[in-house]
C-alpha positions in Angstrom: -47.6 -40.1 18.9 -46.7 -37.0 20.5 -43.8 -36.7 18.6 -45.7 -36.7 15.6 -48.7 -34.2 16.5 -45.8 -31.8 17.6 -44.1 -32.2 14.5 -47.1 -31.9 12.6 -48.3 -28.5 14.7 -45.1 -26.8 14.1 -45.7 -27.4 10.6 -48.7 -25.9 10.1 -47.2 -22.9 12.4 -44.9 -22.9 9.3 -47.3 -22.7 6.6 -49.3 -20.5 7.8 -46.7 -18.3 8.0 -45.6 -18.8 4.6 -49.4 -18.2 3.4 -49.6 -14.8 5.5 -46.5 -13.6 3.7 -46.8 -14.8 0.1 -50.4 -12.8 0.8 -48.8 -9.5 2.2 -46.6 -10.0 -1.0 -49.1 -9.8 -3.7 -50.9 -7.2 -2.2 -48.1 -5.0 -1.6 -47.0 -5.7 -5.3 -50.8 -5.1 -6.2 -50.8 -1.4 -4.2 -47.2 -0.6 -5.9 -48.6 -1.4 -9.6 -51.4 0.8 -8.6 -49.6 3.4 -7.1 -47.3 3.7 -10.3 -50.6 2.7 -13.0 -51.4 6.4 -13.0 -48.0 8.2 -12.8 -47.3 10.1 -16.1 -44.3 9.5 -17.4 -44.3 11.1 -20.6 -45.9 14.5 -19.9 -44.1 17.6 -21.3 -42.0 18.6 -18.7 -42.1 22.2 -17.4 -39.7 24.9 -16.7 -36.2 25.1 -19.1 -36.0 21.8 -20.2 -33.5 21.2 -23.1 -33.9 18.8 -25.7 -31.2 16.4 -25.8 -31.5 14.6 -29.3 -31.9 15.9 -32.9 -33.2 14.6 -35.7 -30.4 13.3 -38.8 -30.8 16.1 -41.5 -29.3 13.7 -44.1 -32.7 13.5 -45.4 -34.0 9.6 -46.1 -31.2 7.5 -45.4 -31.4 3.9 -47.3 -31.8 1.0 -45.2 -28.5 -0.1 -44.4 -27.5 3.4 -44.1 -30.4 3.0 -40.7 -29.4 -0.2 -39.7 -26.1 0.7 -38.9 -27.4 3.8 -37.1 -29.3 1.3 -35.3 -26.0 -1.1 -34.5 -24.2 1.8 -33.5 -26.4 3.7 -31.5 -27.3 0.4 -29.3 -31.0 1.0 -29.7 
């Protein structure tokens, strides 16, 4: 019987353990997403930023003529 009530104590040393940390988990996922919720990525950036792409000037491509852009450019 002793055996048992051991047994049974370290287990619930165990699972309390496991609740504690699944519970500092979410939270500390929950204070990340919050942190980053209001971070803007898109803003204009400042100073001498360059812009790295260019529209096509071909004018209106046809649809296969976009898909292939689309294949080859891995978008």
């Amino acid at each position: 019987m002793l055996v048992f009530c051991r047994a049974m104590y370290n287990a619930l040393k165990v699972l309390i353990l496991f609740i504690a940390c699944t519970f500092l988990f979410y939270y500390g996922m929950m204070w990340v997403h919050e942190e980053y919720q209001n971070y803007h990525r898109y803003d204009k950036p400042k100073g001498a930023a360059v812009k790295v792409s260019k529209p096509l000037d071909t004018g209106n491509p046809e649809w296969l003529d976009r898909l292939m852009l689309f294949y080859k450019s891995g978008e």
